[in-house]
C-alpha positions in Angstrom: 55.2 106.3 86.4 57.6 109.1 87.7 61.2 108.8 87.3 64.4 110.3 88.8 67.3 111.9 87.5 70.4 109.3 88.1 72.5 111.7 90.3 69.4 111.5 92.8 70.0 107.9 93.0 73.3 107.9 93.7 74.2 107.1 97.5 76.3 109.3 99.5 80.1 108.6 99.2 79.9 107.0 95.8 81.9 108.4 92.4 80.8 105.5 89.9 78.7 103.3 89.9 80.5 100.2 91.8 83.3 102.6 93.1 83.6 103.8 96.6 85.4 106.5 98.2 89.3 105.5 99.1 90.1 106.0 102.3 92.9 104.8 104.2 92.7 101.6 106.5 95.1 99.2 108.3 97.0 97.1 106.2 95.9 93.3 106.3 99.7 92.0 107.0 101.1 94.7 109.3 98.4 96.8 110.9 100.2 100.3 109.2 97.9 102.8 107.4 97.2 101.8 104.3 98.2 103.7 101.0 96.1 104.2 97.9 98.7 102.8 95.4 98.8 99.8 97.1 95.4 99.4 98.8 94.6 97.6 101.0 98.1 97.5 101.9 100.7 99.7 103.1 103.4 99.5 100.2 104.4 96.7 97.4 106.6 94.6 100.0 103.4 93.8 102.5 101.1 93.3 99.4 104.1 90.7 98.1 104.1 88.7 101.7 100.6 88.3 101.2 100.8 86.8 97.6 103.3 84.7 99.2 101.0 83.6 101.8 97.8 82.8 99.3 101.0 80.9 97.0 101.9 79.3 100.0 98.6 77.3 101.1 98.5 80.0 104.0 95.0 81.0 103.3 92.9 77.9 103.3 89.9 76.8 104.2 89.5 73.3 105.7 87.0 71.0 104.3 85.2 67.9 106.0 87.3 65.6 107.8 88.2 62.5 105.6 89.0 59.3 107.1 92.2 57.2 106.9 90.3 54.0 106.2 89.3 52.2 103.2 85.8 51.9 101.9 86.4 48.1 102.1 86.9 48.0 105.4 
């Protein structure tokens, strides 16, 4: 069985293992470039807002609809 060397495995664009390049993108909240201390957002005050929206029930997914009424009836 012939085997390879690790750094022939590794894909283009990756440092570690699991790790990929930084590289700026449009924050989530505002649509400003992002900053890599705070990726993916652009600074401390639009990664709060979004904390507060995930605290806040913001971010949800709906389940089934339920039914108001009893089983009984």
């Amino acid at each position: 069985m012939k085997t390879f060397p690790a750094d022939k495995l590794a894909r283009p664009g990756r440092k570690e293992e699991g790790k990929t390049a930084w590289r700026p993108r449009p924050c989530p909240v505002c649509g400003a470039m992002s900053v890599k201390n705070d990726h993916p957002f652009c600074s401390r005050r639009c990664a709060g807002l979004d904390l507060g929206r995930w605290l806040n029930g913001a971010y949800s997914i709906p389940g089934p609809a339920t039914s108001q009424k009893s089983e009984n009836e």
